[in-house]
Each structure stands twice: as structure tokens, then as C-alpha cells.
LUMKEDREN-163609 format. One record per residue (C-alpha): residue number from 1; residue in one letter; x, y, z. Coordinates in nm, 3 decimals, decimal comma. Layout:
// LUMKEDREN-163609
<NUM; A; <X; Y; Z>>
...
//
This chain:
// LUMKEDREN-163609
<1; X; <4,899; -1,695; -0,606>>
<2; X; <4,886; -1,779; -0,229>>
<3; X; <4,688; -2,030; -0,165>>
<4; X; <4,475; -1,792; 0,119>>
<5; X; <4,464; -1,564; -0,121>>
<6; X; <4,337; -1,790; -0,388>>
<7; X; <4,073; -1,956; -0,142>>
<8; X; <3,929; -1,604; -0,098>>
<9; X; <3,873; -1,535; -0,466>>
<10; X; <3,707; -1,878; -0,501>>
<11; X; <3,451; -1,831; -0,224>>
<12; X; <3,392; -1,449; -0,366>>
<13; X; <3,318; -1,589; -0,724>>
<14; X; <3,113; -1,935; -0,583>>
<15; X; <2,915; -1,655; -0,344>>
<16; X; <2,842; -1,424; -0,644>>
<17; X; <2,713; -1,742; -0,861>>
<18; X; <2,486; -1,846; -0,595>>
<19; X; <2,314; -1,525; -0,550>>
<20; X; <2,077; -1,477; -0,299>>
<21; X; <1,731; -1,727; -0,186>>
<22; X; <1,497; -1,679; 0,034>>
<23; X; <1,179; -1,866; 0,081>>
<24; X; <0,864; -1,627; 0,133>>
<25; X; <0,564; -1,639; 0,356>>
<26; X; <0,377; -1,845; 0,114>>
<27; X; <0,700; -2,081; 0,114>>
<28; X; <0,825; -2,019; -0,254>>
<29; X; <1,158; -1,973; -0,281>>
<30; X; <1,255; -1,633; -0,463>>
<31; X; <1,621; -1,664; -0,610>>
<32; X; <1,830; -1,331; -0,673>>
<33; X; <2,134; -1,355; -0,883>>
<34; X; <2,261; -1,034; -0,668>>
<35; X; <2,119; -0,858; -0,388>>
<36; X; <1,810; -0,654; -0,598>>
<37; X; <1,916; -0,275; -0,667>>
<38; X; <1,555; -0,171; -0,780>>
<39; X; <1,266; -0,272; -0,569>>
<40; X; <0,875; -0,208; -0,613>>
<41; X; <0,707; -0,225; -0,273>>
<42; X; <0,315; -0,303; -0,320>>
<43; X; <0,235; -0,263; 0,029>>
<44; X; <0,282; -0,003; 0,288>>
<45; X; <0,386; -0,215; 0,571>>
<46; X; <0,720; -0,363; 0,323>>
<47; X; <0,760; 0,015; 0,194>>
<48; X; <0,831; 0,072; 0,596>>
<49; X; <1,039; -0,244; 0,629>>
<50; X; <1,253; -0,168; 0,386>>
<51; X; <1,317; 0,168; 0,508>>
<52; X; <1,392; 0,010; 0,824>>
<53; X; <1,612; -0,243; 0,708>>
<54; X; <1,859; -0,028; 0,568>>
<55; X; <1,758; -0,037; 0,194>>
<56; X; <1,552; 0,255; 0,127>>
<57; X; <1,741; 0,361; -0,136>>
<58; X; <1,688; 0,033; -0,348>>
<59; X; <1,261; 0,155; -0,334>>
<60; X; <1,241; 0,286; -0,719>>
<61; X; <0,845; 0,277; -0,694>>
<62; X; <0,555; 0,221; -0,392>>
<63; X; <0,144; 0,230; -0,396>>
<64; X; <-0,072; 0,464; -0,270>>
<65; X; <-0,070; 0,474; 0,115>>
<66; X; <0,321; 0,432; 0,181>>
<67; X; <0,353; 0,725; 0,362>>
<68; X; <0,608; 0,610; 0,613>>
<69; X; <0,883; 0,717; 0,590>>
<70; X; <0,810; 1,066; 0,515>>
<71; X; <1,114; 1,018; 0,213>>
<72; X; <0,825; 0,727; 0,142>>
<73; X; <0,592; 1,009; -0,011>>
<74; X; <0,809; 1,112; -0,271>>
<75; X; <0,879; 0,771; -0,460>>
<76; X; <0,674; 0,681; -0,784>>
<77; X; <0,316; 0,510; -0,731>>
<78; X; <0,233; 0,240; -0,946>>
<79; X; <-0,137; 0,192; -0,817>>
<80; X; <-0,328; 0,085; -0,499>>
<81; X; <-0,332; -0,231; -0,311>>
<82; X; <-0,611; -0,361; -0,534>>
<83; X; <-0,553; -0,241; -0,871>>
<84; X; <-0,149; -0,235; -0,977>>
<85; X; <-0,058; -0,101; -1,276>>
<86; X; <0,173; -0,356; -1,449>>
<87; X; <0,322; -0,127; -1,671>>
<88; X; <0,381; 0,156; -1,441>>
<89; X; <0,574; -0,148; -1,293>>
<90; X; <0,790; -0,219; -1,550>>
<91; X; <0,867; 0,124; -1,648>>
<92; X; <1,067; 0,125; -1,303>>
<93; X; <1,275; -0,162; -1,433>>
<94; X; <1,285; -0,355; -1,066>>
<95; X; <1,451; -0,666; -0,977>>
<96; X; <1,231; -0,749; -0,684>>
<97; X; <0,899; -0,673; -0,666>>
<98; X; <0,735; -0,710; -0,292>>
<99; X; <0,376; -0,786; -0,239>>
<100; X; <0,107; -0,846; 0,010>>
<101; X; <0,004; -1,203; -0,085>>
<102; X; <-0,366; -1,111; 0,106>>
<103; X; <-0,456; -0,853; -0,103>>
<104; X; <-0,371; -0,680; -0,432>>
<105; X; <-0,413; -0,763; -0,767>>
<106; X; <-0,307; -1,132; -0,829>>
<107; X; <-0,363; -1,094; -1,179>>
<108; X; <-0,088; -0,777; -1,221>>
<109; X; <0,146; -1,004; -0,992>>
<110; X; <0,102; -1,329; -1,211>>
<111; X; <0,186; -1,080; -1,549>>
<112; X; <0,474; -0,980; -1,347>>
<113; X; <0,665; -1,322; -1,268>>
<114; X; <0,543; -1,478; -1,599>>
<115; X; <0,788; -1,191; -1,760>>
<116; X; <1,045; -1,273; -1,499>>
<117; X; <1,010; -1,034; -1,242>>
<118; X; <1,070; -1,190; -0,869>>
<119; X; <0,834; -1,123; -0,639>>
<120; X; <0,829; -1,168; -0,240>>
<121; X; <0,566; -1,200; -0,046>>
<122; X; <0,549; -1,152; 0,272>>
<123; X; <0,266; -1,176; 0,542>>
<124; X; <0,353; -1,278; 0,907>>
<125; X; <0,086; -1,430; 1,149>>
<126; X; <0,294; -1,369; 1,449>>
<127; X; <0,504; -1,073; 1,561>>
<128; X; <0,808; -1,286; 1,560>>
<129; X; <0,757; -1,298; 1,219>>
<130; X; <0,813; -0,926; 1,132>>
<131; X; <1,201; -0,948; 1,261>>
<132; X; <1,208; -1,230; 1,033>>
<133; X; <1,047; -1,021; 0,688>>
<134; X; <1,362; -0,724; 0,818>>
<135; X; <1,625; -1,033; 0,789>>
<136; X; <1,458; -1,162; 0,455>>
<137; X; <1,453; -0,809; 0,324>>
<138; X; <1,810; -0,740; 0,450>>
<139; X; <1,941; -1,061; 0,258>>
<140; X; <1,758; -0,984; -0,071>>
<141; X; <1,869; -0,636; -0,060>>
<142; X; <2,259; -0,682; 0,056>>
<143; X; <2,170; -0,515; 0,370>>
<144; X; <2,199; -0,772; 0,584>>
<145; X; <2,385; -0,610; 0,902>>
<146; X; <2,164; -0,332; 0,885>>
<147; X; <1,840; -0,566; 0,875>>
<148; X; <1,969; -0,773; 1,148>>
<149; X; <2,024; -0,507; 1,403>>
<150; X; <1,676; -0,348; 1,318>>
<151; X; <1,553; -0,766; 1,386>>
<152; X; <1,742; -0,775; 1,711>>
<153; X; <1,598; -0,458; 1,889>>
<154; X; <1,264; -0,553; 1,790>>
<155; X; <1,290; -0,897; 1,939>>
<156; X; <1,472; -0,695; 2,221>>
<157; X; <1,154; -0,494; 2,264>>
<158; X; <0,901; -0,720; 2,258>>
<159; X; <1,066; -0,965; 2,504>>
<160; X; <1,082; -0,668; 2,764>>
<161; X; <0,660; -0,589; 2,664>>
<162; X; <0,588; -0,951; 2,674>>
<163; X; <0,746; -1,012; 3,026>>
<164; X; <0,585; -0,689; 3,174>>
<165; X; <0,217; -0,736; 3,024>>
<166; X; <0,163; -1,091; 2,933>>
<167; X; <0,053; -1,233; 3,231>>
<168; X; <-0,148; -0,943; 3,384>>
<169; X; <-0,505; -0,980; 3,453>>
<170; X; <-0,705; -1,094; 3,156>>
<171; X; <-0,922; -0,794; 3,011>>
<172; X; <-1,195; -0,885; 2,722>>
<173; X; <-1,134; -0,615; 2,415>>
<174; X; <-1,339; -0,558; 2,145>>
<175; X; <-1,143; -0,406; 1,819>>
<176; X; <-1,320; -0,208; 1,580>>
<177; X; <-1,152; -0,223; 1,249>>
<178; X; <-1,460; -0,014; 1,051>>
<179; X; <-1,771; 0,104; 1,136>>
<180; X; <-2,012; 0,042; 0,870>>
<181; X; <-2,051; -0,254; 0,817>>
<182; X; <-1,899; -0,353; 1,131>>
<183; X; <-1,567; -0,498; 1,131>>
<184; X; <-1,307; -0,662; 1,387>>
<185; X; <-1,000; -0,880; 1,330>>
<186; X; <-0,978; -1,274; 1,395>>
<187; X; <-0,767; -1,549; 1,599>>
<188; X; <-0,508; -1,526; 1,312>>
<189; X; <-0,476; -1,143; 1,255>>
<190; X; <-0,151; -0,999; 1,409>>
<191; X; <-0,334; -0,716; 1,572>>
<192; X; <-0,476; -1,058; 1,807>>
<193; X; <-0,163; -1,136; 1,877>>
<194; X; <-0,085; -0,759; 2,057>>
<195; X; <-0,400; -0,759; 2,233>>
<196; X; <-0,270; -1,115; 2,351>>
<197; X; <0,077; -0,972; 2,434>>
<198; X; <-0,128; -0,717; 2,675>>
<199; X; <-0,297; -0,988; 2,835>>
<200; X; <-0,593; -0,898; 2,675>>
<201; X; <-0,851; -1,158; 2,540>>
<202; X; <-0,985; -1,110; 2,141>>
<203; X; <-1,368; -1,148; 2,254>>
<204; X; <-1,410; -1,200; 1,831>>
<205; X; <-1,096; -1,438; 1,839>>
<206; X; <-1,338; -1,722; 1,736>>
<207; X; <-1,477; -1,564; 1,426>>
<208; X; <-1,332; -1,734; 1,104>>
<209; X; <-1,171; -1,489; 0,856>>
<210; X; <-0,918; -1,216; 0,855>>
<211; X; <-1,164; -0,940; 0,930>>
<212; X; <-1,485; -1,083; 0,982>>
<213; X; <-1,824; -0,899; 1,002>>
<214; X; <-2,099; -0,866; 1,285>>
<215; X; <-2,327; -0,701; 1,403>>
<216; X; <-2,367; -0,442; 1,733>>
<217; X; <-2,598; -0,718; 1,863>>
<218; X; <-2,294; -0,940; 1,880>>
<219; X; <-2,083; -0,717; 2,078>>
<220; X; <-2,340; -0,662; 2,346>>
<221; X; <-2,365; -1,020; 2,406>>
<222; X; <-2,008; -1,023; 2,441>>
<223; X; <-1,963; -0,751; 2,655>>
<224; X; <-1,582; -0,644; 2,611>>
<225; X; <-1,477; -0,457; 2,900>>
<226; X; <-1,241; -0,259; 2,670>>
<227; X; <-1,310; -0,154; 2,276>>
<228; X; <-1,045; -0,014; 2,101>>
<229; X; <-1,124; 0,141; 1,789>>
<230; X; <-0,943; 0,233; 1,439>>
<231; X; <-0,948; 0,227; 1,119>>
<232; X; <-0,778; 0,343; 0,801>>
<233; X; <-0,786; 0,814; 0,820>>
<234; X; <-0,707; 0,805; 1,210>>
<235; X; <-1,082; 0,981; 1,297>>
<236; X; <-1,291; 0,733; 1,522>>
<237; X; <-1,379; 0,930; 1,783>>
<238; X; <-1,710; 0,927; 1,617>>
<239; X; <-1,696; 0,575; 1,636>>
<240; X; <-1,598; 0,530; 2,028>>
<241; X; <-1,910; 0,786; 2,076>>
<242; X; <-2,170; 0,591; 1,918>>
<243; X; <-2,062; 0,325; 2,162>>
<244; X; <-2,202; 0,546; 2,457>>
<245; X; <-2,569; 0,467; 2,335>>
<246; X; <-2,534; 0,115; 2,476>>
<247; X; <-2,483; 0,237; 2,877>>
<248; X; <-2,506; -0,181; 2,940>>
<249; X; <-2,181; -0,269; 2,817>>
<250; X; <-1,905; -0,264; 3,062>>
<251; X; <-1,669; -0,086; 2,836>>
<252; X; <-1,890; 0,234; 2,828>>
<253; X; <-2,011; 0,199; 3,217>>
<254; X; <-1,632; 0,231; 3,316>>
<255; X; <-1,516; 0,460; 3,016>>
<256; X; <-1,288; 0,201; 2,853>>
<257; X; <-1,346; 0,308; 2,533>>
<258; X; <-1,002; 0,390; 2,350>>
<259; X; <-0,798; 0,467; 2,016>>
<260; X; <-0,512; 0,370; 1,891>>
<261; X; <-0,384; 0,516; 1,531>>
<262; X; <-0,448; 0,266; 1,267>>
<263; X; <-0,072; 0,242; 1,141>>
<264; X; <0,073; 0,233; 1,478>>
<265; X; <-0,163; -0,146; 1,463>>
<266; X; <-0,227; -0,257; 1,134>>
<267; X; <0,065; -0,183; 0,982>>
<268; X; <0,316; -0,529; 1,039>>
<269; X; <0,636; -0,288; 1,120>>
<270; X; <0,837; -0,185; 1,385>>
<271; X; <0,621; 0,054; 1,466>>
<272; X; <0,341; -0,249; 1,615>>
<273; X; <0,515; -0,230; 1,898>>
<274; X; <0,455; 0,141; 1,977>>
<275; X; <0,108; 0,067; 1,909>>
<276; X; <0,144; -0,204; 2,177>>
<277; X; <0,265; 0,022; 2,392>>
<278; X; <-0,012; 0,190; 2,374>>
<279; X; <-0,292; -0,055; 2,382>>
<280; X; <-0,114; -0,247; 2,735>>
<281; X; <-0,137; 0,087; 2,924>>
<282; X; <-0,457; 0,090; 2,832>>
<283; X; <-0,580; -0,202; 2,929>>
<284; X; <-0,384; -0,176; 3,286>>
<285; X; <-0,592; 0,138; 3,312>>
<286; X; <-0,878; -0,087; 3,240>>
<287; X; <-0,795; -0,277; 3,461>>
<288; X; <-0,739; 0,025; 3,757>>
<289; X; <-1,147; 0,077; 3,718>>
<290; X; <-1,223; -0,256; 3,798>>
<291; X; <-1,445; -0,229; 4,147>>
<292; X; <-1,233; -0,351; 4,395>>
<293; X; <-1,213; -0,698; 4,415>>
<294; X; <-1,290; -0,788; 4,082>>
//
């Protein structure tokens, strides 16, 4: 055999033993003995990654809620974020399970890696990180070049949003996750982070938690000059209008009162960036109603 030849084989065979590790958002390391063929998504944002990463047709089962893709909608549920059905799981025979480490059912996820099942979890606190959960994915799926370009044009993207909005004129926003009780999103919450990449200022950024609670007392101290509302069925204009009974706050006075569909935001995909999009022109039209000089 020539020795090329020969050298080729080797590195095939010492490649195929080594399999595939990558360390997770929680830093464990999750070891593949070959790219996964059957994966179990447990959260809608990885459903969409995957898609997006090239290995869509390694999904063999998804929650309730992954509804992006639209080829998404068709694949077996095996539960919601906080109540997975472990069996349902192992009916799909997967050799990667993906999971939301945040939420969920940590019980169903313990069952699952005590029988042997790897599971990746992935959560990223910065948008940076969501190029780097596409690369992950594309490595434990074998579809790596794929992943990678999908990673490139999003860093692409948000360099060119982050040079044209980042250092505009700071705007205070107020973002209404629910309504009742009152909800917004903290310092460490990506959704900060594209508020941030606007130029805008999380008035809340200071509140410990995820998505802590307050009250409507507590935004009219504040005083945002913009609130953005959302939330999880897409219809808060009801939300935006109840705003109007507090003519004081700057945000109503000047009509800066906006929405932005929930996925398009809360979802840590691609897709963040079109909801960024969204939210910087609305800020710089924010910022248009400013009196003059201000």
C-alpha cells in the first residue's frame, strides 16, 4: 500500500474512533461516537437551529411550540418545555437529545443520560453565542460546512447592525415580556443585549433574574422613552393600549409605544437579528420625536 494512501486510511479510522466532543453551555463535555443521526430537540429555539444548520433531517422528535420551520410542525412531540415525556423520548430512539438547560423538566433529562442518552444544552448570554450553538450543532450533527456558513453570515450581519446602531443616541426602553403579572427581561437576558446593540438602554437592566417581576409603579418612575411589548401568541396591542392611561410617561406623550413578534426576540436564532432590525428602526424613530435639541 502507498504510504499516502495508507496515511489516509489511518487518519479516517483514528477520526472515526474519536468521534465527535463538544463542550455545552453549562461546560460538560458531550462525546458522540459519530455525528448523531436521530436528534430530539426540547426547545424551539434548537428545533430552529438545527434547521438552520443544515441538519433538519436528523430532528426525529420536537416539543410543543417548534413551529419554525414550517417542516418543524410535522415532527413527533414528546411534551412541552416543562413536562417531557421520557418515554415518548425513547420511543424515537435518538442519539442526541438537545435541551434548554433554563427550563424543562430536569428530572425527564436526568432519566435520560442516566440510560445513556447524550444531551446538549445550550443557552447563550450573548448573541455571539448563537453562531457558536450553529457550529456546535453542525459538529455534532456532521454538518459542519453547512453550520459554519449559517455562523458566518450571522456574525456578518450583526457586525454591519452593530456598526450602524451601536453608538446612536442612547434611548431608555422598557420591554414587556407579559402583562399580568408584569414581566421584563434582565442585564443577562439576550433580548438586553439587542436593545444594547440599538443603542438602547434596558431601564430594568438592574433587576436580578432572568425575567423579573414589577410593578406599573416601577415603570413610571423609570420613565422609558420607548416600551416595546411581546409576549408568547403575538397579540399585545392590548397591552401597548393600556399603556396610554399613564399620559406622564414619555413613551406614551411621544407615541413610542411599539411591538415586535415574540419569536422574531425571544427565540435565540437567526431570526434575533430580524427582530433587531426591527427594534433599531424603532428606536431611531424614537429618537426623530425627540423636541429639538434634546
Amino acid at each position: 500500500m502507498k504510504p499516502l494512501l495508507f496515511a489516509a486510511l489511518l487518519a479516517c479510522a483514528c477520526g472515526a474512533r474519536a468521534g465527535v466532543t463538544v463542550r455545552d453551555d453549562t461546560g460538560r463535555l458531550v462525546h458522540l461516537a459519530a455525528p448523531a443521526a436521530r436528534v430530539v430537540s426540547l426547545a424551539p429555539d434548537l428545533t430552529e437551529l438545527l434547521f438552520d444548520a443544515g441538519a433538519g433531517d436528523r430532528v426525529v422528535g420536537v416539543i410543543a411550540r417548534s413551529d419554525f420551520p414550517p417542516a418543524a410542525r410535522a415532527l413527533p412531540r414528546v411534551g412541552t418545555e416543562g413536562s417531557i415525556d421520557p418515554e415518548a423520548v425513547l420511543a424515537l430512539a435518538p442519539d442526541l437529545v438537545l435541551a434548554w438547560p433554563s427550563a424543562g423538566d430536569a428530572r425527564a433529562l436526568a432519566r435520560l443520560q442516566a440510560l445513556g442518552i447524550p444531551v446538549f444544552r445550550s443557552e447563550p448570554r450573548e448573541l455571539a453565542g448563537i453562531a457558536r450553538t450553529l457550529e456546535a450543532l453542525g459538529r455534532l450533527t456532521g454538518r459542519g460546512a453547512t453550520a459554519s456558513a449559517a455562523a458566518r453570515a450571522f456574525r456578518e450581519r450583526l457586525a454591519r447592525l452593530e456598526r450602524r446602531y451601536s453608538g446612536r443616541a442612547k434611548v431608555g426602553v422598557f420591554y414587556e415580556v407579559w402583562d399580568r403579572p408584569l414581566m421584563t427581561v434582565g442585564a443577562r437576558d439576550l433580548i438586553t443585549k439587542v436593545i444594547r446593540l440599538c443603542g438602547g438602554d434596558n431601564v430594568f437592566a438592574a433587576l436580578p433574574g432572568l425575567a423579573p417581576q414589577l410593578d406599573r409603579e416601577m415603570v413610571l418612575r423609570a420613565d422609558p422613552e420607548v416600551i416595546v411589548a411581546s409576549g408568547a401568541d403575538g397579540k399585545r396591542s392590548a397591552w401597548l393600549a393600556a399603556w396610554r392611561a399613564f399620559p406622564s410617561l414619555v413613551a406614551v406623550r411621544r407615541d413610542n409605544l411599539y411591538f415586535v413578534p415574540p419569536d422574531l426576540l425571544q427565540r435565540a436564532t437567526p431570526r434575533i437579528l430580524d427582530g433587531a432590525q426591527r427594534l433599531c428602526e424603532d428606536l431611531d424613530a424614537a429618537r426623530a420625536r425627540r423636541p429639538t435639541g434634546k
